[in-house]
N, C-alpha and C positions, 0 to 999 in steps of 0.2 A: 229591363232591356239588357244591361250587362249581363244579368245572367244568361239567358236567352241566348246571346252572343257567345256566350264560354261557354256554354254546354253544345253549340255550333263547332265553334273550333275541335272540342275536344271530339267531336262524332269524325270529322274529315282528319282529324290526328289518328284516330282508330281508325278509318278508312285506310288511311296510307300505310299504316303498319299491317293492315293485311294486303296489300298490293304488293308491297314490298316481300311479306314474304310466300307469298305467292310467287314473284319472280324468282325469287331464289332459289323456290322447289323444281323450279322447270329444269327441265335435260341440260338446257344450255342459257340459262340466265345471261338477259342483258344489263352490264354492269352502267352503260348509259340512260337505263331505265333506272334503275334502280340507282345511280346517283342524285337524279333530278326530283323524283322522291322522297328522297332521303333531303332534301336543299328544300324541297316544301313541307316537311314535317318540320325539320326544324325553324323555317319561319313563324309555323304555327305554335311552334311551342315556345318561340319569342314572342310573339303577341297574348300568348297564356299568361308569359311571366309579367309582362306590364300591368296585367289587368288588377 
């Protein structure tokens, strides 16, 4: 189950690091996207570290 779990996190942690920089390649990046982003990866990479 924990693994199944971690290797969850870790697909939506690589989800969001290409969202992110997807944003950032755009003409005019929304830095309110890409803050809120960035506030949910690193959630997730808190919940990594518990595990």
């Amino acid at each position: 189950m924990q693994n199944s779990y971690s290797t969850s996190l870790q697909a939506r942690h690589a989800g969001l690091d290409a969202r992110i920089a997807e944003e950032t390649r755009r003409p005019s990046p929304d830095q309110g996207i890409i803050a809120e982003l960035k506030k949910q990866k690193l959630k997730i990479k808190e919940a990594l570290a518990r595990l």
